[in-house]
C-alpha positions in Angstrom: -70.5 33.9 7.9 -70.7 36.6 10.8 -70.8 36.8 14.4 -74.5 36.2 15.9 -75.1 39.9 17.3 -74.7 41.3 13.9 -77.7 42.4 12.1 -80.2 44.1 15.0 -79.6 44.0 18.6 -80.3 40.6 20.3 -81.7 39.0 16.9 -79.5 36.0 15.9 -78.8 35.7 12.4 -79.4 32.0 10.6 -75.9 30.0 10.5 -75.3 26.6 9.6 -75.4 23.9 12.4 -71.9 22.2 12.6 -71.4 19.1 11.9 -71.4 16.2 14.7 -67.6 16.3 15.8 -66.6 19.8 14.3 -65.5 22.9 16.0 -66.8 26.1 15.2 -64.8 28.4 13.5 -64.4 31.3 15.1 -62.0 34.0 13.5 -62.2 34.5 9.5 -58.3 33.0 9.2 -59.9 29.5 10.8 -62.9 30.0 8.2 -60.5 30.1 5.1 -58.5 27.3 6.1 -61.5 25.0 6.7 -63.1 26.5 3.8 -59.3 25.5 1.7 -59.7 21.9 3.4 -63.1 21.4 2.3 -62.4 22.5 -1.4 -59.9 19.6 -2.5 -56.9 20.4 0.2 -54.8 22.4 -1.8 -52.3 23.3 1.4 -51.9 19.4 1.5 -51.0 19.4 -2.2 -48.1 22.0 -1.7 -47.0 20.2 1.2 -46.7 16.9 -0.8 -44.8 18.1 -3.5 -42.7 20.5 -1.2 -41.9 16.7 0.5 -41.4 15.5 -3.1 -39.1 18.3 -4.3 -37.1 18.5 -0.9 -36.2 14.0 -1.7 -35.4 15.1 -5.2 -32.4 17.7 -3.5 -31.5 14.8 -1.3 -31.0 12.6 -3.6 -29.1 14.6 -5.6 -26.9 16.0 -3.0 -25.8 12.6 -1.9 -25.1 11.6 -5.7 -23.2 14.8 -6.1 -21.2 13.5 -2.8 -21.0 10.1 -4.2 -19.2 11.4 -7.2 -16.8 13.5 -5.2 -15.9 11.0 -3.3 -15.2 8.9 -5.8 -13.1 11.3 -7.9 -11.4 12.5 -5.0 -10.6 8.4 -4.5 -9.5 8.5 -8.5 -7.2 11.7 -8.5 -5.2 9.9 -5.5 -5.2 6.6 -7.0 -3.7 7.9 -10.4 -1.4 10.5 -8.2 -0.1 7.5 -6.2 0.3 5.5 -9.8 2.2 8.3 -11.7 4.6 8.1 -8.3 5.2 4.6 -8.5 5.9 4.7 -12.3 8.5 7.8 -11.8 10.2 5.5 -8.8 10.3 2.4 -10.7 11.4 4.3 -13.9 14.1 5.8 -12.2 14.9 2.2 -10.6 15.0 0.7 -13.9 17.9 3.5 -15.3 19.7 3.5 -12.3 20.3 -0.3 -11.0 22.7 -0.7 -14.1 24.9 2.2 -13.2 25.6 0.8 -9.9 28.3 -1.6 -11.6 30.0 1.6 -13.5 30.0 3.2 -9.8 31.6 0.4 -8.2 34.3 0.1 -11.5 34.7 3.5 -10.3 35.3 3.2 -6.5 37.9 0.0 -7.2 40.0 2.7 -9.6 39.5 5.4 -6.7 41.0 2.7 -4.4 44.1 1.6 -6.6 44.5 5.6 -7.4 43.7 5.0 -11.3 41.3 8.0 -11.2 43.1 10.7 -12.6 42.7 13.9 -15.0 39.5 14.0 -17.5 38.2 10.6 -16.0 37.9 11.6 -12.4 36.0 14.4 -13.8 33.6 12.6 -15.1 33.3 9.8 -12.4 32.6 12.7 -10.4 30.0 14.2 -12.5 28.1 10.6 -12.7 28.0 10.8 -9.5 26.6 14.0 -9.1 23.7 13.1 -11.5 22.9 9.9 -9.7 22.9 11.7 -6.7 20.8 14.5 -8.3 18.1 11.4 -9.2 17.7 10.2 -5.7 20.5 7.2 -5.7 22.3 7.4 -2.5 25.5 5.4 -0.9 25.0 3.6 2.2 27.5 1.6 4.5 30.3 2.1 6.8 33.1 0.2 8.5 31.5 1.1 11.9 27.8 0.3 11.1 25.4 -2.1 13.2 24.5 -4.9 11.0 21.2 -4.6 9.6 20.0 -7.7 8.0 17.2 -5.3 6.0 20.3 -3.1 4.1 23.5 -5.5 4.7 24.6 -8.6 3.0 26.6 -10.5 5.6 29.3 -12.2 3.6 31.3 -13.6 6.3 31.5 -13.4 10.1 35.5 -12.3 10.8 35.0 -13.4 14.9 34.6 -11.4 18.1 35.6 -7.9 18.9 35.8 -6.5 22.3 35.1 -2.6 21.6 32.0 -3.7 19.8 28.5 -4.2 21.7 26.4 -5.4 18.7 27.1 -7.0 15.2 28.7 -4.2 13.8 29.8 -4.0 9.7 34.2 -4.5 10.1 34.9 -4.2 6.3 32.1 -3.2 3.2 32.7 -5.1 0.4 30.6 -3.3 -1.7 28.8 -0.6 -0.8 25.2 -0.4 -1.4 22.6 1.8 -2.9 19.3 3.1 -2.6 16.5 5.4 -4.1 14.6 6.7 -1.5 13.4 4.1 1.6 13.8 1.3 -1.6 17.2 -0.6 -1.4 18.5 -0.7 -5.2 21.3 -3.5 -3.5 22.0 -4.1 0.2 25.6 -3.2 1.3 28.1 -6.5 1.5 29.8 -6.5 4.2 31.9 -8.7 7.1 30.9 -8.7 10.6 32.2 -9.0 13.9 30.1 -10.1 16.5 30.9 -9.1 20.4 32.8 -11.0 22.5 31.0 -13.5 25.0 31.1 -12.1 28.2 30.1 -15.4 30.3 
């Protein structure tokens, strides 16, 4: 198709009539798209399965996000187990030798622990101390119902302003925040000031 003044000066050349409803196209770019509109719609084609391709990636994308998740959610999880398994393993091997230790503190107190078994009462020590088993409980100590085993209350004390630990019985153990046993201990309680 051409413009009307081509061809002889003032002599229209024959186009056809548009449609009822339709524009005339006017450059040759609006030509080729109606003329790729009219022949089956190919631009609509490519923009279907550009639409098809880009739910495809989607979809994939939030599977491939799924899965992370999920083995981000598994790696902690089995990190966490393996944690728990190590503490309650150590647990397990340590809770008996809490009797040996206090064997040893009673020969400490009677001074029994001489020569080549002080050494090694010392070096058990050590090692229990090396796995995480640690001594808690002091004469001195506010009573804590969530360490200490109140044995007995001993009465009032004036220079005390809260239940405070007067004597340890047996001192108590623990690996890490988890008490192996509580301390047992006897109390004093303040005196009533009323």
């Amino acid at each position: 198709m051409t413009d009307d003044n081509v061809g002889g000066e003032g002599e229209p050349q024959e186009t056809a009539a548009p449609r009822p409803g339709e524009s005339i196209p006017e450059t040759e770019t609006e030509l080729a798209e109606s003329d790729m509109v009219e022949e089956g719609a190919p631009a609509s084609v490519l923009d279907d399965e550009l639409v098809l391709t880009q739910m495809a990636l989607a979809e994939r994308t939030a599977d491939l996000q799924r899965l992370q998740a999920e083995y981000l959610n598994y790696k902690r999880r089995v990190d966490r187990d393996r944690d728990l398994i190590r503490e309650n393993a150590t647990y397990a091997a340590l809770a008996p030798i809490i009797e040996v230790l206090d064997t040893i503190d009673l020969a400490r107190q009677h001074g029994e622990l001489e020569g080549g078994f002080k050494a090694v009462s010392e070096q058990l020590e050590r090692t229990v101390a090396n796995l995480g088993l640690t001594r808690f409980g002091a004469p001195g100590d506010p009573f804590d119902p969530n360490i200490h085993e109140a044995l007995s209350h001993i009465g009032q004390d004036p220079e005390v302003t809260v239940t405070t630990c007067q004597h340890i019985a047996k001192v108590g153990y623990r690996i890490g925040d988890r008490v192996v046993r509580a301390a047992q201990v006897l109390v004093v309680d303040p005196t009533d000031d009323d």
